[in-house]
N, C-alpha and C positions, 0 to 999 in steps of 0.2 A: 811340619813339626811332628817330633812323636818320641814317647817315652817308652822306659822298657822298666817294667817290675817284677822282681825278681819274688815270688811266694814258695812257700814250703814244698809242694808238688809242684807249679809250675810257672810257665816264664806267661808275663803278660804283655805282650806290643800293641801301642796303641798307637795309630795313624791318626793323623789329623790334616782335614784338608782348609789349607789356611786361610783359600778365597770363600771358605766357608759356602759352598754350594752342593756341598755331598755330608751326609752322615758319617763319622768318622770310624774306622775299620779297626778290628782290633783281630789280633792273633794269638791262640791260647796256645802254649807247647806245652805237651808234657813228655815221658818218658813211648808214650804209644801211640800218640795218636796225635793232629794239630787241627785249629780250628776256626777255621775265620769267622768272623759275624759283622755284619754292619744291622745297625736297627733300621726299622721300615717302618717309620712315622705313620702312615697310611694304615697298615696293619695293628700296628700297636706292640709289634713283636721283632724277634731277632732271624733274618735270614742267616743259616749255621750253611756251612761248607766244614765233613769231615774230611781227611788227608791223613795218610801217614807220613812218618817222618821221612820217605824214603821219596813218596809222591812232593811231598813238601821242597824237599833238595832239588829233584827235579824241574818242578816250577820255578827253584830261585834260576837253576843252571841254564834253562831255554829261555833265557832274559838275555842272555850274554851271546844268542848265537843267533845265524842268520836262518831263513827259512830253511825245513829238512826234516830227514825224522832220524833220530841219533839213538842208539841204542847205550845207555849209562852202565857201567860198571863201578863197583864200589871198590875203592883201595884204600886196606884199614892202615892209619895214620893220613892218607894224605887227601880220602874223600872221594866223594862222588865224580866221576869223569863220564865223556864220552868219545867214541871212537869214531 
């Protein structure tokens, strides 16, 4: 499961892991930068991972492809690719 909210500066996703065995993940977007966090019950605190939007694209796109190292080029309208 996971929801998505939409705030004045920026977008909030929130993952949920439904066999309830992890703490649930959440993804902060804004215009510069993006942000994963899961909380660390143990700690009492938030493990933060920054990213820009461009690292962020990246990550979604090396989900979709088999082992390699691809070098990405960006085409404005139709997105991130790699060759």
């Amino acid at each position: 499961m996971f929801s998505i909210e939409d705030e004045f500066d920026h977008t909030l996703i929130t993952v949920v892991d439904n066999e309830n065995q992890r703490e649930d993940v959440q993804i902060i977007m804004d215009d510069h930068a993006v942000f994963l966090r899961q909380y660390d019950e143990k700690n009492n605190t938030y493990e933060v991972i920054e990213l820009s939007p461009a690292m962020f694209n990246e990550l979604l796109l090396s989900m979709k492809n088999k082992a390699g190292i691809y070098v990405t080029k960006h085409r404005p309208k139709k997105g991130l690719y790699h060759e």
